[in-house]
C-alpha positions in Angstrom: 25.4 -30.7 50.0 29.4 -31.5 49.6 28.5 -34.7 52.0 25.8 -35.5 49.2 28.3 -35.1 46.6 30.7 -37.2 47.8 28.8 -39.5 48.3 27.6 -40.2 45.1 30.8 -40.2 43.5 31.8 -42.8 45.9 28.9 -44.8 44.7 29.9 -44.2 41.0 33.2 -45.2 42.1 31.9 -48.3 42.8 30.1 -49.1 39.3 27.2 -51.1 40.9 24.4 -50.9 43.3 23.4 -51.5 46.7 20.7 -52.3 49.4 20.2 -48.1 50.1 21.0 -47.0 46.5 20.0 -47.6 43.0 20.4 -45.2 39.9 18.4 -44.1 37.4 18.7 -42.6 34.1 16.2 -40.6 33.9 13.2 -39.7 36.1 10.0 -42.5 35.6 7.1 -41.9 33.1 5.0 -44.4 35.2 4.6 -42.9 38.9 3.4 -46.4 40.1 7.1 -47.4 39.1 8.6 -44.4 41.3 6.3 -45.2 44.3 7.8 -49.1 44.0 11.2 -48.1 43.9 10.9 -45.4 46.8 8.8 -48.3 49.1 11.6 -50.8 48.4 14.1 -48.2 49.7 12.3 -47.3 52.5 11.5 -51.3 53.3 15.5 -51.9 52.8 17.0 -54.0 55.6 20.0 -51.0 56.3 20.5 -48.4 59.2 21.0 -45.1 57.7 19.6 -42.7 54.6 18.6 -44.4 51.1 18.9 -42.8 47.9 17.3 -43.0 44.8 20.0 -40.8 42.2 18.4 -40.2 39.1 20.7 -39.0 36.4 23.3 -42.2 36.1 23.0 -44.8 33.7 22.9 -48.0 35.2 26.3 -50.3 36.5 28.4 -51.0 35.2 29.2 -47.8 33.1 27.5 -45.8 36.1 27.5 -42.6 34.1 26.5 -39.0 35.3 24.6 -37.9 32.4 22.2 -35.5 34.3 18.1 -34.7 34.4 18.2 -31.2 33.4 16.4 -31.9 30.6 13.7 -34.2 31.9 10.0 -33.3 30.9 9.1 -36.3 34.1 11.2 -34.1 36.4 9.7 -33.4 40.3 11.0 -31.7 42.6 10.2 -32.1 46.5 6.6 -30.4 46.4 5.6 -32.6 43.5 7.1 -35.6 45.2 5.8 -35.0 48.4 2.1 -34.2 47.0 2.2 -37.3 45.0 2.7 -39.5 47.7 0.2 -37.6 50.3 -2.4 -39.1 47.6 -1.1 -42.6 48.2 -3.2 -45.1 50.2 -0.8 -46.6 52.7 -1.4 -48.9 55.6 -1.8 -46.4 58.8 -1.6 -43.6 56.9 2.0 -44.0 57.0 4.6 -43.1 54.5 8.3 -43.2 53.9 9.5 -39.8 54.3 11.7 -38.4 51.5 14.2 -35.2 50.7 15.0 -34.2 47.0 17.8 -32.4 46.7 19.9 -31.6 43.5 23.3 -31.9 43.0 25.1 -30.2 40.2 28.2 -32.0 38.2 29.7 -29.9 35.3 26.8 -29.4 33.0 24.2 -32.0 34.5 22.0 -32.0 37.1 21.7 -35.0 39.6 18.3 -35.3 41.4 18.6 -37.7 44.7 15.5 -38.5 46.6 16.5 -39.6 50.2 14.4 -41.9 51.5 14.9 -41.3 55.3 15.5 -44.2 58.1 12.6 -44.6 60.5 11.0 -47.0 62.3 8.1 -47.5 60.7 8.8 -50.5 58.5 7.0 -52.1 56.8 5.4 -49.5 54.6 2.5 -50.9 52.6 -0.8 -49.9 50.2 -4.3 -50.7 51.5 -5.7 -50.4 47.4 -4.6 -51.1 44.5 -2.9 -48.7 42.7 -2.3 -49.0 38.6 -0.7 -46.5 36.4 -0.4 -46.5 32.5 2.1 -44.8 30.6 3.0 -44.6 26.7 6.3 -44.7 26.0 8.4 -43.5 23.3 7.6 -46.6 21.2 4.0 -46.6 21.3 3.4 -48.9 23.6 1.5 -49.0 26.8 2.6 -50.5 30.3 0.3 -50.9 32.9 2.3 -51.4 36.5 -0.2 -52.5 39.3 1.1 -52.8 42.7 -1.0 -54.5 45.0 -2.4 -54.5 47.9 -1.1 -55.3 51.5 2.3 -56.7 49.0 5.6 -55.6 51.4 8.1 -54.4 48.8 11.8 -54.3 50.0 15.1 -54.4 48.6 18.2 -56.5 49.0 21.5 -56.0 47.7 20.9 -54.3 44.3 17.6 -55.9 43.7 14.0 -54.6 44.3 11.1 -57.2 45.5 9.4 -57.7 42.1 6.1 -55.6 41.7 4.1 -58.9 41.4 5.6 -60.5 45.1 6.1 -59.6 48.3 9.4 -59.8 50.0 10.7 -62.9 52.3 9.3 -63.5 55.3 12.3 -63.3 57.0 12.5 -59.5 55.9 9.4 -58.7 56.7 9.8 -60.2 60.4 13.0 -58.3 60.7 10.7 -54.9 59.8 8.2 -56.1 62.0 10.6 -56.0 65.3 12.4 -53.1 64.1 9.1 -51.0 64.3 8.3 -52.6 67.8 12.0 -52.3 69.3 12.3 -55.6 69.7 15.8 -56.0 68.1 17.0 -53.5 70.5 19.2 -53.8 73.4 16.7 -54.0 76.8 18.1 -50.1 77.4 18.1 -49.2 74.2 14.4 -50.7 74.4 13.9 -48.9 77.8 14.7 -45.6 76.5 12.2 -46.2 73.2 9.2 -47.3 75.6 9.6 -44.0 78.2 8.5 -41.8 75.2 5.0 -43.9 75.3 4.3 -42.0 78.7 0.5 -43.0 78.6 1.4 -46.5 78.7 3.1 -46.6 81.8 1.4 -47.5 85.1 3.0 -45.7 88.4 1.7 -46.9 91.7 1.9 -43.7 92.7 5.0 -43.9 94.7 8.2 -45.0 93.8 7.6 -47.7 90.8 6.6 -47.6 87.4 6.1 -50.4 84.9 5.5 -50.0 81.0 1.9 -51.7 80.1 2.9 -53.6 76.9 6.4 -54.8 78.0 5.7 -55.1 82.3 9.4 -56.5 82.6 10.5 -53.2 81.7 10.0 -50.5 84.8 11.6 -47.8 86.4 11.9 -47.2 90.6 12.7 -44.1 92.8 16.0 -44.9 94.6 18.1 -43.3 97.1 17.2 -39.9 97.6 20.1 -36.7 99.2 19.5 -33.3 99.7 21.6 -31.3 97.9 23.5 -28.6 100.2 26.6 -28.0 98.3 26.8 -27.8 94.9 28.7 -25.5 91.8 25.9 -25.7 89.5 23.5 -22.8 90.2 20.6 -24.2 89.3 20.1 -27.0 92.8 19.0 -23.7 94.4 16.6 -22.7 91.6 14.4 -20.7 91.9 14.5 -19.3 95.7 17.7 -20.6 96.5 16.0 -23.0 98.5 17.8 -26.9 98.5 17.2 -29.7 96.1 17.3 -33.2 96.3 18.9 -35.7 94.0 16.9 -38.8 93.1 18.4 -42.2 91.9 15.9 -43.2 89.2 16.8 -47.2 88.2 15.5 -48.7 84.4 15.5 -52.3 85.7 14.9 -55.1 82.8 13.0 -57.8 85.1 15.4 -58.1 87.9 18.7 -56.6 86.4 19.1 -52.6 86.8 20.1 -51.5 83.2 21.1 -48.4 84.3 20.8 -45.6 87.3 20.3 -41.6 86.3 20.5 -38.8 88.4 17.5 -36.7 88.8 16.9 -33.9 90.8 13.9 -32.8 92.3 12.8 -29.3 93.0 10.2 -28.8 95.7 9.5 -25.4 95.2 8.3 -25.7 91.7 7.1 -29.1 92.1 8.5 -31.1 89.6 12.1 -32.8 88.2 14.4 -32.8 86.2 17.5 -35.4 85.0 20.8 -34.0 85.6 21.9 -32.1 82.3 25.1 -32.4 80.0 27.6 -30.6 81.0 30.4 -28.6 78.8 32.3 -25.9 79.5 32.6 -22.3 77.5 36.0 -20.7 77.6 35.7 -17.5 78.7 38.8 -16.6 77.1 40.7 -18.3 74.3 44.1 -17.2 75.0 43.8 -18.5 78.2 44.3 -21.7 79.8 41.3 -23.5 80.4 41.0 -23.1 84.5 37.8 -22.9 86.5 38.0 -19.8 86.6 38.2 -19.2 82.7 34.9 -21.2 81.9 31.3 -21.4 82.2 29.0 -24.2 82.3 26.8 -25.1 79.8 23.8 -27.3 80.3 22.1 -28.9 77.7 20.5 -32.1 76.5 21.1 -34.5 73.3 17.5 -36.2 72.1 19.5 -39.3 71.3 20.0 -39.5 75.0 18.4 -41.8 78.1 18.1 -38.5 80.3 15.9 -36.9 77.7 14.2 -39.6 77.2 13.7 -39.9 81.0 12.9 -35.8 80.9 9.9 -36.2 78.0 8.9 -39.1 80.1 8.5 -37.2 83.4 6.9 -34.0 81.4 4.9 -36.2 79.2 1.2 -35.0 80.6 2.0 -31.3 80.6 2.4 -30.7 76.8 -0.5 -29.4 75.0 -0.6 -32.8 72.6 0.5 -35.5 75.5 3.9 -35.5 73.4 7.1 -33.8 73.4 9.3 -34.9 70.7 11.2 -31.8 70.1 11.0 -30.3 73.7 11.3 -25.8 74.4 12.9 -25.4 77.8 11.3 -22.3 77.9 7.8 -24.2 77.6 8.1 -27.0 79.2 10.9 -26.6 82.6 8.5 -25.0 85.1 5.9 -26.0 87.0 2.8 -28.0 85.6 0.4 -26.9 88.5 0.6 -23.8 89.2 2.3 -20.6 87.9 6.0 -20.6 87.0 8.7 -18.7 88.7 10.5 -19.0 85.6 12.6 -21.5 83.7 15.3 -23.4 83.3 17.5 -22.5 80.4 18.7 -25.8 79.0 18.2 -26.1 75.4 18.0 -29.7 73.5 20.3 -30.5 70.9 19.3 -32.9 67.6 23.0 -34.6 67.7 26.4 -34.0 68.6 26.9 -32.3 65.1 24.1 -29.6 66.2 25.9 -28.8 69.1 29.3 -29.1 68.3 28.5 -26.2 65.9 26.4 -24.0 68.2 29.3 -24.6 70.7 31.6 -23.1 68.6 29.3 -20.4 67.7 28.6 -19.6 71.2 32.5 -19.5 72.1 32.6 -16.8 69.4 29.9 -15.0 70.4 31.3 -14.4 74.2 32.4 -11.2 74.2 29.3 -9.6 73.4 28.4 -11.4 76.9 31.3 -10.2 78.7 30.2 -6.5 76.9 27.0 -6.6 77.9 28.0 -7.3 81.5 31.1 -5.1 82.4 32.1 -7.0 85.9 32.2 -10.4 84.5 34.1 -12.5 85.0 35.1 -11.3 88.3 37.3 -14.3 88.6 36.1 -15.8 92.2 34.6 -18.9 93.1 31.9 -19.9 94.9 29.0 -17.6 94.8 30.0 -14.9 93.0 31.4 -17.8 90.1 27.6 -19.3 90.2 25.9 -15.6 89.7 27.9 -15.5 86.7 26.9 -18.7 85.5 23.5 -18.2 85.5 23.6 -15.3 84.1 25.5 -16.7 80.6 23.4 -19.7 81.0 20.2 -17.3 80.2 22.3 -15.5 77.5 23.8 -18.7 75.8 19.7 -20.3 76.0 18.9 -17.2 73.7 21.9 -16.8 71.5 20.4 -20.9 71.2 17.3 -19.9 69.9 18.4 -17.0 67.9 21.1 -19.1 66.1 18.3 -22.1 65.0 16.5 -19.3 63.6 18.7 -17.8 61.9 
């Protein structure tokens, strides 16, 4: 909420308007006139969060005069109801946050208007509204059908129009991917798992884009390693697979994958951090444990929902549990592997920290650790924490 704050004070600061946010006074009488403002936002040509602050007078005074008192008021239930009412094309619709932020005696309500790619966001009706205002008058606002709203610099696409075709082009190939780098498009297209075709060997092409594919390389068996887990679960060896993202003919990138015969399936080699064991001391192997984990914003867990695609109950995994999902598909597990997945760096940074904290109720709850030697003895202690860290994990996002 401090982030919030500060930032609209720096928009204050500013005394004027932008493409992602625009203030009102007060909260609209007419809802057709909220559902305008909050498409244009969500249309807006900008990478990042939008906000609609209501409770500031318009530039260039830019005034924090509050909405405490504000018989149109909604908070996120209303809000959210409102627009579940709303015909939009594809059933789809900006997704939005109220949150309040107090200033001295008033009361700031900012609906964030969330960046996704699903521009552009349009009606499939008509949708009128008439309010009376405090003059006695009546206004009717109408926004139209199949009309794409959007908002440029400090200036709405007027209810009667629809926005440029250059914008709505731009929206158009953000929702596709198609003003993407070719592995930042890659790693976009391996979450559509059903639309890849696999010749059932070592080469994979995506349907709607066939210069995008992904081959089986090189292949090693892995004899030697310090992570604990290329033995998993029998101690038996793994092998390490070069997977390639090729772009036609270029190779955008290789990732490591390693495959586990035993259990049948594979896995992309995991981030990597290390967990002082103890703070006072320098950080030597000896004094740290390894801490697998993966980050959604990544090409590895992209590749990971990709290969694990099929086995989810829905056909998706957008938000994938280890737990669930990092065992065999076709027959019964001999367990799991304890890597948990991360939102963002911020996420984990914290829980890293948290973890760090949290290590001597480890170290209590096993009396011979750490026992200081490599090899081995150094992996048994690994994945032991690594099981303990997984569900300090989930305890800590339920918390």
């Amino acid at each position: 909420m401090s982030d919030l704050r500060t930032a609209i004070l720096s928009f204050t600061d500013e005394k004027r308007e932008d493409t992602h946010w625009d203030f009102k006074q007060q909260w609209h009488q007419n809802c057709a006139e909220l559902l305008h403002d909050i498409i244009c936002l969500a249309n807006a040509d900008h990478r990042g969060e939008r906000f609609l602050i209501l409770g500031i007078t318009d530039p260039p005074e830019c005034g924090i005069v509050g909405v405490q008192d504000d018989p149109n008021r909604k908070d996120q239930a209303k809000l959210l109801d409102f627009l579940s009412k709303v015909p939009f094309c594809g059933d789809l619709r900006p997704n939005v946050t109220v949150k309040t932020v107090s200033f001295a005696k008033a009361d700031v309500d900012v609906t964030i208007v969330h960046d996704e790619k699903q521009k552009p966001y349009a009606l499939t009706e008509v949708l009128e509204r008439n309010s009376k205002y405090p003059s006695g008058a009546d206004k009717r606002v109408t926004l139209f059908p199949g009309a794409v709203y959007s908002r440029i610099g400090d200036r709405n696409t007027a209810i009667d129009r629809t926005a440029d075709l250059y914008f709505v082009e731009r929206m158009w190939r953000e929702r596709f991917g198609l003003d993407l780098s070719p592995l930042h498009r890659i790693q976009k297209y391996l979450f559509d798992h059903e639309n890849w075709k696999w010749d059932g060997i070592s080469t994979g092409y995506y349907a709607t884009y066939p210069e995008f594919t992904v081959a089986v390389g090189n292949e090693e068996k892995v004899t030697d390693s310090h992570h604990w887990w290329n033995s998993w679960p029998l101690n038996e060896p793994s092998r390490r697979i070069s997977y390639l993202l090729k772009f036609h003919a270029t190779t955008l990138t290789t990732l490591q994958v390693v495959q586990f015969d035993r259990e049948s399936f594979a896995v992309p080699f995991p981030d990597v951090d290390y967990i002082l064991i103890d703070p006072a001391k320098s950080s030597d192997p000896a004094n740290t444990y390894c801490f697998y984990s993966f980050l959604e914003s990544t090409l590895s867990f992209a590749l990971l929902v990709h290969l694990f695609g099929p086995y989810s109950e829905d056909g998706t995994l957008q938000r994938m549990k280890m737990k669930e999902a990092l065992g065999a598909p076709t027959k019964p597990r001999l367990g799991f592997l304890p890597f948990p997945v991360f939102s963002g760096e911020a996420e984990k940074s914290c829980f890293l920290i948290h973890l760090e904290q949290k290590m001597g109720n480890f170290l209590q709850s096993n009396p011979t650790y750490p026992s200081r030697e490599m090899g081995d003895p150094k992996q048994a202690e690994e994945k032991a924490f690594g099981y303990w860290a997984y569900d300090q994990f989930w305890k800590w996002k339920r918390r």
